[in-house]
Backbone as JSON, one array per atom type, in Angstrom:
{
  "sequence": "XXXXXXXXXXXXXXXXXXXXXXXXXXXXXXXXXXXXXXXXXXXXXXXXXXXXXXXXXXXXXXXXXXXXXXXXXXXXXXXXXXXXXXXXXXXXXXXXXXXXXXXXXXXXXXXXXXXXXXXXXXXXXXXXXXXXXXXXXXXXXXXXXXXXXXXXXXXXXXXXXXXXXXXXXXXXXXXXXXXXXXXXXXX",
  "N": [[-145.45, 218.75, 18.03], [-144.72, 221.6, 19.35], [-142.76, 223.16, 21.45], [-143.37, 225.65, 23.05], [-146.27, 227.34, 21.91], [-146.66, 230.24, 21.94], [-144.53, 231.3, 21.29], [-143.48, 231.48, 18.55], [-144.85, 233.92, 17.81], [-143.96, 235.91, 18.58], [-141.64, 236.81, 17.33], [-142.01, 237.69, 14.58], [-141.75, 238.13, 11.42], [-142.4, 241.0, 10.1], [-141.75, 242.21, 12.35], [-139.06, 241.93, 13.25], [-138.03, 243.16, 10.68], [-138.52, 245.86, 10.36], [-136.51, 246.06, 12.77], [-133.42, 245.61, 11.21], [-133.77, 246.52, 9.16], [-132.86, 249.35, 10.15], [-130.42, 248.5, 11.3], [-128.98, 247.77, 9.23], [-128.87, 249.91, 7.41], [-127.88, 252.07, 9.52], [-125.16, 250.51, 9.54], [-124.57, 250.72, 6.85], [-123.78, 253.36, 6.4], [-122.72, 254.07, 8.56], [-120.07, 253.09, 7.68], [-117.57, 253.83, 6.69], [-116.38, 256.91, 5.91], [-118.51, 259.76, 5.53], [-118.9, 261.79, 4.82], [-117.19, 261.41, 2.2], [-118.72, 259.76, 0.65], [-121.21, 259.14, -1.22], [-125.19, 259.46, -0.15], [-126.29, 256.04, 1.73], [-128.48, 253.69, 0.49], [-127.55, 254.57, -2.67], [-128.05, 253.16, -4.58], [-129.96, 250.66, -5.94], [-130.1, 247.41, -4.37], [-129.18, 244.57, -3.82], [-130.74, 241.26, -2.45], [-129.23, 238.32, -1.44], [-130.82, 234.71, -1.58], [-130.62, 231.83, -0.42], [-132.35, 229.94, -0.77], [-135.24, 228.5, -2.02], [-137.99, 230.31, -4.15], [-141.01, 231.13, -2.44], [-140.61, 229.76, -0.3], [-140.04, 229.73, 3.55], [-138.17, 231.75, 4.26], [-137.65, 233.15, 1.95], [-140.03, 234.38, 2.0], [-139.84, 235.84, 4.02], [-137.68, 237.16, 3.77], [-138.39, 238.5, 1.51], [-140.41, 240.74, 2.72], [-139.35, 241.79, 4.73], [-137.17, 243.05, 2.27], [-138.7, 244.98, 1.07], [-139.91, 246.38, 3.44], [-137.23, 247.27, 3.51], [-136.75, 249.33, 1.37], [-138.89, 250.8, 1.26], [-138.46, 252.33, 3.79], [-136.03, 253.2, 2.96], [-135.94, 254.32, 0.65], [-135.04, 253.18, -1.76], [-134.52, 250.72, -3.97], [-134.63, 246.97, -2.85], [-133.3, 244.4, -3.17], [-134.74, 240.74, -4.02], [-132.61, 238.3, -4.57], [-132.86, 235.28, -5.4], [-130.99, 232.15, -5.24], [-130.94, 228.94, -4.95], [-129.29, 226.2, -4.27], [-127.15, 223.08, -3.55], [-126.79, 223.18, -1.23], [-126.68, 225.93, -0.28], [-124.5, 226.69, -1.24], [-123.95, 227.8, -3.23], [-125.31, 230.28, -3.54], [-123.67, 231.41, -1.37], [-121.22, 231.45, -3.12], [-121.65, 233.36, -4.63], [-121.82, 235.47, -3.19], [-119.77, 236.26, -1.86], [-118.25, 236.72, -3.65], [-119.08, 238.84, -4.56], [-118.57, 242.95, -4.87], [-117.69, 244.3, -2.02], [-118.98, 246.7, -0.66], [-121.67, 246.74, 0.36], [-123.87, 246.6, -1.55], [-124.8, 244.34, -2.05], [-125.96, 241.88, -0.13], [-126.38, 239.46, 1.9], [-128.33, 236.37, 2.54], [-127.64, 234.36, 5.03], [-127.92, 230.93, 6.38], [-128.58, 227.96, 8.73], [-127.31, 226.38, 6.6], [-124.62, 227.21, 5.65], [-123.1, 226.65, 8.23], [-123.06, 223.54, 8.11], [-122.01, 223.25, 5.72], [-119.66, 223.78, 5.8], [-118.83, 221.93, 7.6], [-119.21, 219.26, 6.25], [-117.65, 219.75, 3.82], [-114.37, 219.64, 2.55], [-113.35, 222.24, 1.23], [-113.76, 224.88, 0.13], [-115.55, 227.27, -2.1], [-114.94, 230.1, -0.94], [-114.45, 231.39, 2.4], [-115.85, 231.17, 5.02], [-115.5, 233.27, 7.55], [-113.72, 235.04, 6.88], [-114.77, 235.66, 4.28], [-117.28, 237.1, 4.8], [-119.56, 239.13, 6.93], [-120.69, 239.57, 9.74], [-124.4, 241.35, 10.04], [-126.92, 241.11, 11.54], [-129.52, 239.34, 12.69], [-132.31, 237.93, 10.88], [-134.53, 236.71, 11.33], [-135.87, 233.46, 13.3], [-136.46, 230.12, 13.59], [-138.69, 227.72, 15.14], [-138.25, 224.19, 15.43], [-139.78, 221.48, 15.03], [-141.6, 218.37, 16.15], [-143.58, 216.18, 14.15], [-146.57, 213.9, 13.98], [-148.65, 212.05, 12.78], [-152.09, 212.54, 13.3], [-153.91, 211.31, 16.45], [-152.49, 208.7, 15.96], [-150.47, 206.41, 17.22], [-147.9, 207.18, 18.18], [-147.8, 209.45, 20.18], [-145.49, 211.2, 21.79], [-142.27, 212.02, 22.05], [-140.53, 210.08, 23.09], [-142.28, 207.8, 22.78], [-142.26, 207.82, 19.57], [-139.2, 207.27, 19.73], [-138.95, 204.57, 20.61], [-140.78, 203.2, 18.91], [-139.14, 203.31, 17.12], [-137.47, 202.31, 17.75], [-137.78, 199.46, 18.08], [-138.37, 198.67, 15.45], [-136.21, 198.65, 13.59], [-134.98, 200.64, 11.09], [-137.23, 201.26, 9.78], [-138.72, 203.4, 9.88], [-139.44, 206.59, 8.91], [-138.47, 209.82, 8.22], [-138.56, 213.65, 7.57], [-137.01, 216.02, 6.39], [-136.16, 219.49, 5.58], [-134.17, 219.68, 3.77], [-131.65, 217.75, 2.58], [-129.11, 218.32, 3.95], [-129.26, 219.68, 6.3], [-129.85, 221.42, 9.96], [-131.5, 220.2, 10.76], [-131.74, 217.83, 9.59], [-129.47, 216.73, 10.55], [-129.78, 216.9, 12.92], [-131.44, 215.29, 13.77], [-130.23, 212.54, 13.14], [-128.54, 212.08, 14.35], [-128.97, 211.43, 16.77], [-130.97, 209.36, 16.14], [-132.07, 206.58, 16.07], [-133.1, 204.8, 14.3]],
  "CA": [[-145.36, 219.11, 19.43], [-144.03, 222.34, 19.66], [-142.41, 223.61, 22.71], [-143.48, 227.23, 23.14], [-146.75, 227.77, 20.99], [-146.67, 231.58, 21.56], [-142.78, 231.97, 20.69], [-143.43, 232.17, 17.22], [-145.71, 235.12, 17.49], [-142.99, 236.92, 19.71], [-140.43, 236.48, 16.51], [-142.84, 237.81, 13.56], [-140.74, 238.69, 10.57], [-142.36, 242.15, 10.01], [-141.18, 243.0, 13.75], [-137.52, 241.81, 12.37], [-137.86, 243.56, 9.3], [-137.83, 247.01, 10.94], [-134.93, 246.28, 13.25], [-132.83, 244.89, 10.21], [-133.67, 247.99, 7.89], [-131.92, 250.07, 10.98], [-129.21, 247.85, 11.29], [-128.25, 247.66, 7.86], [-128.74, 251.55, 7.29], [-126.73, 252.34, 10.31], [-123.98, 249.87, 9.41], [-123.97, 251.42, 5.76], [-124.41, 254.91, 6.99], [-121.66, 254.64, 9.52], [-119.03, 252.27, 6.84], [-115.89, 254.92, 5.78], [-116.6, 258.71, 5.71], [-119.9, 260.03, 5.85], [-118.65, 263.12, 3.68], [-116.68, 260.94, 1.48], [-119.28, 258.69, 0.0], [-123.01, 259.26, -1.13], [-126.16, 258.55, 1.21], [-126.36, 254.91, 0.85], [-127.99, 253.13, -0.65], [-127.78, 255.45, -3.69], [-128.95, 252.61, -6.23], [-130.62, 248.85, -5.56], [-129.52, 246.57, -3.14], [-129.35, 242.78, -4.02], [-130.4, 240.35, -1.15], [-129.09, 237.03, -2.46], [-131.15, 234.24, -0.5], [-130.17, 230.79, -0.8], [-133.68, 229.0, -1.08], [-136.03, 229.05, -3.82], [-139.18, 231.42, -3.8], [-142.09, 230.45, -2.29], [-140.61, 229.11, 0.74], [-140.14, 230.86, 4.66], [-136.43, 232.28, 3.94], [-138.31, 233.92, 0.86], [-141.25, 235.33, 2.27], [-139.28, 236.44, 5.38], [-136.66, 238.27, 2.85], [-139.45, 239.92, 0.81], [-141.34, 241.19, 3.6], [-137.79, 242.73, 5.16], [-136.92, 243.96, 1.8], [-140.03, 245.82, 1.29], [-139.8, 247.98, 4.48], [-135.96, 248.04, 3.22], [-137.2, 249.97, 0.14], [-139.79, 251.79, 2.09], [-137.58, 253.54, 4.7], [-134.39, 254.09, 2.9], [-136.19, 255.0, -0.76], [-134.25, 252.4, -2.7], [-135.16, 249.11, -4.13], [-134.06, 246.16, -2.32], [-134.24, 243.34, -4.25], [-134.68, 239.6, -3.25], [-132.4, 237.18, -5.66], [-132.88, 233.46, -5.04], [-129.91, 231.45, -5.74], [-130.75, 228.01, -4.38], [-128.51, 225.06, -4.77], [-125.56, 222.77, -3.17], [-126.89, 223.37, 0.53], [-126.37, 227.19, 0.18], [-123.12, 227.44, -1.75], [-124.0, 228.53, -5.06], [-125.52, 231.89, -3.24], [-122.83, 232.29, -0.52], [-120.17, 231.99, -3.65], [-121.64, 234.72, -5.24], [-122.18, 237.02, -2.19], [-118.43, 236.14, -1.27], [-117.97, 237.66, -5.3], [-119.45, 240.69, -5.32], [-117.99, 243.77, -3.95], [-118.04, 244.61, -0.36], [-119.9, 247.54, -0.76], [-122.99, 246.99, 1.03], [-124.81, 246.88, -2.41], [-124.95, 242.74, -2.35], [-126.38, 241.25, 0.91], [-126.55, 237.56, 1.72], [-128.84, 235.88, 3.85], [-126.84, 232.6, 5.5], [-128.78, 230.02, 7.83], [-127.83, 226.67, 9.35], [-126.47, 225.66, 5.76], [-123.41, 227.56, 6.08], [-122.19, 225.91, 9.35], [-123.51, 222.45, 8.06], [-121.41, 222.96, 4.22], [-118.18, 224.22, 6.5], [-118.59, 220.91, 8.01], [-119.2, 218.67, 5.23], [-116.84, 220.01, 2.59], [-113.09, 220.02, 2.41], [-113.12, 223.27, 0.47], [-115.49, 225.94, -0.28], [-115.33, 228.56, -3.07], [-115.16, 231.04, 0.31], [-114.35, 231.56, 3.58], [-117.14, 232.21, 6.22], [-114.73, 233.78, 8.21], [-113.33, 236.19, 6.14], [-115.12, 236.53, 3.49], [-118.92, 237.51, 5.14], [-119.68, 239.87, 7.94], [-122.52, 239.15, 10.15], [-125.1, 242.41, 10.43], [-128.34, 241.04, 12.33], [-130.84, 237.93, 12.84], [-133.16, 237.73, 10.56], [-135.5, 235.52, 12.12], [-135.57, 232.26, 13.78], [-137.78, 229.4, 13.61], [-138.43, 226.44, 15.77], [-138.21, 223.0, 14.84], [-141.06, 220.6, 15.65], [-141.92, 217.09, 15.61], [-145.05, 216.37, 14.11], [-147.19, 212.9, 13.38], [-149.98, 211.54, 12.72], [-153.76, 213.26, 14.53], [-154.76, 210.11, 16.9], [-151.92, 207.84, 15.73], [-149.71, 205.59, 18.22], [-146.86, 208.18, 18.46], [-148.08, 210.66, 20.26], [-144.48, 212.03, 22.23], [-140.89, 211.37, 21.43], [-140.41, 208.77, 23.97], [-142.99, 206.91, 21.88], [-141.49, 207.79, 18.46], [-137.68, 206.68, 19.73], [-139.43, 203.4, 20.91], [-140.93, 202.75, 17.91], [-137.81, 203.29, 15.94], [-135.55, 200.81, 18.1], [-138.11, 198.2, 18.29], [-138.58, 198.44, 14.26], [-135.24, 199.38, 12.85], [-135.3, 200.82, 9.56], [-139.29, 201.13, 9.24], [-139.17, 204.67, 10.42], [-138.74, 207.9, 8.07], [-138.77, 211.05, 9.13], [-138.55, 214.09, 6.38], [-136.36, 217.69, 6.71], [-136.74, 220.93, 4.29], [-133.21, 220.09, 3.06], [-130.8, 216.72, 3.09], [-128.25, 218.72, 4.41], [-129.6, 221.07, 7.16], [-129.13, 221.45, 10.96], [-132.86, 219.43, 11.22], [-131.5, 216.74, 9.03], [-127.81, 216.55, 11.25], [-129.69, 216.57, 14.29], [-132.09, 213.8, 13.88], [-129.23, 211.79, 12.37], [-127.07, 212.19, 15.44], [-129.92, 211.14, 17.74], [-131.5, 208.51, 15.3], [-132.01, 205.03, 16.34], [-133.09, 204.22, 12.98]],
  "C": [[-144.44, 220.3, 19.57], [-143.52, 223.1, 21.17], [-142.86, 224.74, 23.36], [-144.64, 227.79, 22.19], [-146.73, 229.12, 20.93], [-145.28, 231.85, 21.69], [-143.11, 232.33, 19.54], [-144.03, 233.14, 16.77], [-144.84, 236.19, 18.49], [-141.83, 236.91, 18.47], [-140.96, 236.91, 14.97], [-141.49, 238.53, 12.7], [-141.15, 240.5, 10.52], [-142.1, 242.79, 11.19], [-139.72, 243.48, 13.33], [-137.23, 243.04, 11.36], [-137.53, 245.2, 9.61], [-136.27, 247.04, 11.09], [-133.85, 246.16, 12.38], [-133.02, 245.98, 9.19], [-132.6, 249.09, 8.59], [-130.71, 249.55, 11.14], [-128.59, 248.17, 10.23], [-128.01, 249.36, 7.39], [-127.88, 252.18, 8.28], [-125.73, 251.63, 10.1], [-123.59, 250.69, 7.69], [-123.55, 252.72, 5.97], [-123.02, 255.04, 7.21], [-120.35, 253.96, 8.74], [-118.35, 253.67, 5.99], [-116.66, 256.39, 6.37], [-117.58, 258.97, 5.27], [-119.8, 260.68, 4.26], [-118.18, 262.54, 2.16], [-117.7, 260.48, 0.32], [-120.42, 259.72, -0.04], [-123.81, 258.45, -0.16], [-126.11, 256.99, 0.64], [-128.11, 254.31, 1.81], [-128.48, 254.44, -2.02], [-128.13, 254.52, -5.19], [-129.33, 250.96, -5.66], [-129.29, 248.4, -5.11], [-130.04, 244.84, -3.27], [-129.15, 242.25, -2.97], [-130.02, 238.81, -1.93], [-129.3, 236.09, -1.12], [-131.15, 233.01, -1.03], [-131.05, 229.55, -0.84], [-134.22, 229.45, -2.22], [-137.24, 229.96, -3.59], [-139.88, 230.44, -3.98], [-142.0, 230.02, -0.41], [-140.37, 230.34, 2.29], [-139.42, 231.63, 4.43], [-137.14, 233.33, 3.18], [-138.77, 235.01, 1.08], [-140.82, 236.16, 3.39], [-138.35, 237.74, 4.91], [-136.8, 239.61, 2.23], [-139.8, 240.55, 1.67], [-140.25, 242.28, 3.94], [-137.56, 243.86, 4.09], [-137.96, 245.21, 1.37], [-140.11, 246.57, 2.35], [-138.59, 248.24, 4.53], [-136.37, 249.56, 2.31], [-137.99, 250.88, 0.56], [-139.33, 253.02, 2.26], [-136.28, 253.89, 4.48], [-134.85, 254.55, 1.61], [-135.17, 254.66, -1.81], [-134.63, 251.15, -2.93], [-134.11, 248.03, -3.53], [-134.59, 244.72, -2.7], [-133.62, 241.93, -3.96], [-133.67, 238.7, -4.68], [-132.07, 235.91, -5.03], [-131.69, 232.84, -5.87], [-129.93, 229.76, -4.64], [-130.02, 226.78, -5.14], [-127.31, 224.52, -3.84], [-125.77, 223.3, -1.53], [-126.51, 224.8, 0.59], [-124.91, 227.51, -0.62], [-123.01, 228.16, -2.9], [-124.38, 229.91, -4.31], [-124.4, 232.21, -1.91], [-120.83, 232.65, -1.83], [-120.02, 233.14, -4.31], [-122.02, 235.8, -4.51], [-120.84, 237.16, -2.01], [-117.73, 236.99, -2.69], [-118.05, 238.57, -5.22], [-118.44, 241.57, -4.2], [-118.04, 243.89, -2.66], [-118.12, 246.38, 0.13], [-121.11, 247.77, -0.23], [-123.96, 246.98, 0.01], [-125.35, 245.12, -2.77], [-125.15, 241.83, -0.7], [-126.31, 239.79, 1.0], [-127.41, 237.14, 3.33], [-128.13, 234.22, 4.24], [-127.64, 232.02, 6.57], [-127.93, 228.85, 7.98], [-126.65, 225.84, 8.22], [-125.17, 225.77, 5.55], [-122.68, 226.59, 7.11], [-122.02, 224.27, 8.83], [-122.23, 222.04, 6.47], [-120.09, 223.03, 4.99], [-117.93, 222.52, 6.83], [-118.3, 219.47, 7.28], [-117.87, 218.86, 4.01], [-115.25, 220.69, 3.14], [-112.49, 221.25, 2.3], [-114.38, 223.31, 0.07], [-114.94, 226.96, -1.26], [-115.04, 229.76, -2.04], [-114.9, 230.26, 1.47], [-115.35, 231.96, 4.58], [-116.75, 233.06, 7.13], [-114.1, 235.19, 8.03], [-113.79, 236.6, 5.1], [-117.14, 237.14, 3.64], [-118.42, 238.32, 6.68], [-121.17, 239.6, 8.87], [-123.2, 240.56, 10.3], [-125.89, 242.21, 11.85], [-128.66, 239.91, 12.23], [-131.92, 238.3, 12.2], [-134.52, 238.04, 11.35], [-134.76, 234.26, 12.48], [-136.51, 231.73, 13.7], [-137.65, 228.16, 14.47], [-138.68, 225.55, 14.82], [-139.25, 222.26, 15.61], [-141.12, 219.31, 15.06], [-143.59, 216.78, 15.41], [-145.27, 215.01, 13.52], [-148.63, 212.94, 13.28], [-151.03, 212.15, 13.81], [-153.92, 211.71, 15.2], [-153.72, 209.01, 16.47], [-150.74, 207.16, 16.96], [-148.62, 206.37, 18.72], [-147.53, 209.23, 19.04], [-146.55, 212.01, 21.49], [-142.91, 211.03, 21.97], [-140.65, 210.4, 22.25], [-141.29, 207.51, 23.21], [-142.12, 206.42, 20.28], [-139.81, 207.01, 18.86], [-138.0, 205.09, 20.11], [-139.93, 202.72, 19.89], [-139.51, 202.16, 16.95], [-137.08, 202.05, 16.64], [-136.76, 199.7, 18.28], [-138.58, 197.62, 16.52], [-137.16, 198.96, 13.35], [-135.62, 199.23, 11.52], [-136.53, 201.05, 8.43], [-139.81, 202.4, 9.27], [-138.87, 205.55, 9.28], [-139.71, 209.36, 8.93], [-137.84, 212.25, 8.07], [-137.98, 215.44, 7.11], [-136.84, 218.56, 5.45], [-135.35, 220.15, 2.89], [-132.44, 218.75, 3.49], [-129.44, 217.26, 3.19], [-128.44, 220.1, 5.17], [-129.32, 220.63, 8.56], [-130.87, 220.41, 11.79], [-132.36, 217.85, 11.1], [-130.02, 215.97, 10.18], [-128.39, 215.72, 13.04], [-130.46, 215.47, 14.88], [-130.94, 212.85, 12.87], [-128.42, 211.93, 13.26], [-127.31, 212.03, 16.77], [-130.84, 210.14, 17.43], [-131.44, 207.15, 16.09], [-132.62, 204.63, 15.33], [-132.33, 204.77, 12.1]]
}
């Protein structure tokens, strides 16, 4: 049941992918002394994206870096580092230089690991900069074609008159899908 079927065609990654090549080129562009430095990027550009290939994050990344590479005439190159809800690739974006030559894409897992964990190899605070938005995606509840659930008032009825009979599946057991049906759960 999605809320908005034509939102997600108002949010297309190759729309993004422009604005987000300008962003990032004007934020390198305009970072220290014009005169000082070479055009940038003057050699590849590592996006480090914290899912595995194959999935939206991925294909949303590639697509981006590909009209990165395009319109600045440098390779922009996708590296997957999934693991640990996002920490294995925000410890090694929080590593590299701060140069503009090591990107990081962060989503809900960031806020969700801050919350969860005592201590982080990093700071989100200080050690990342935000550029731009990606993308965004909605969240949807989806069952069964023709089956007894057909709106959440149904589904939350089910659940409290069957505790514990219900499942209900996220991308990730530690995402902002997983938090938020778990904090609204009656099973």
């Amino acid at each position: 049941m999605a809320s908005d079927p034509g939102s997600a065609a108002k949010r297309t990654p190759s729309g993004r992918a422009w604005h987000l090549g300008v962003a990032v080129a004007l934020v390198a562009w305009t970072a220290g002394s014009a005169a000082a430095q070479p055009a940038y990027p003057s050699r590849p550009v590592r996006i480090i994206v914290p899912y595995g290939p194959g999935g939206v994050a991925d294909t949303t990344m590639r697509i981006i870096a590909d009209k990165l590479t395009q319109k600045l005439g440098q390779q922009f190159i996708v590296d997957n580092r999934p693991g640990a809800g996002g920490i294995v690739a925000a410890k090694a974006a929080a590593g590299a230089p701060p140069d503009g030559y090591v990107l990081h894409l962060t989503g809900n897992g960031t806020a969700i690991s801050t919350a969860l964990f005592r201590q982080l190899p990093y700071d989100v605070l200080r050690d990342f900069t935000p550029i731009t938005i990606t993308a965004w995606f909605d969240l949807i509840i989806a069952t069964k074609a023709g089956g007894p659930l057909q709106t959440v008032p149904d589904i939350l009825k089910a659940a409290r008159q069957n505790p514990g009979k219900l499942n209900f599946g996220t991308i990730a057991p530690r995402n902002c899908s997983r938090a938020r049906a778990a904090s609204t759960s009656p099973w």
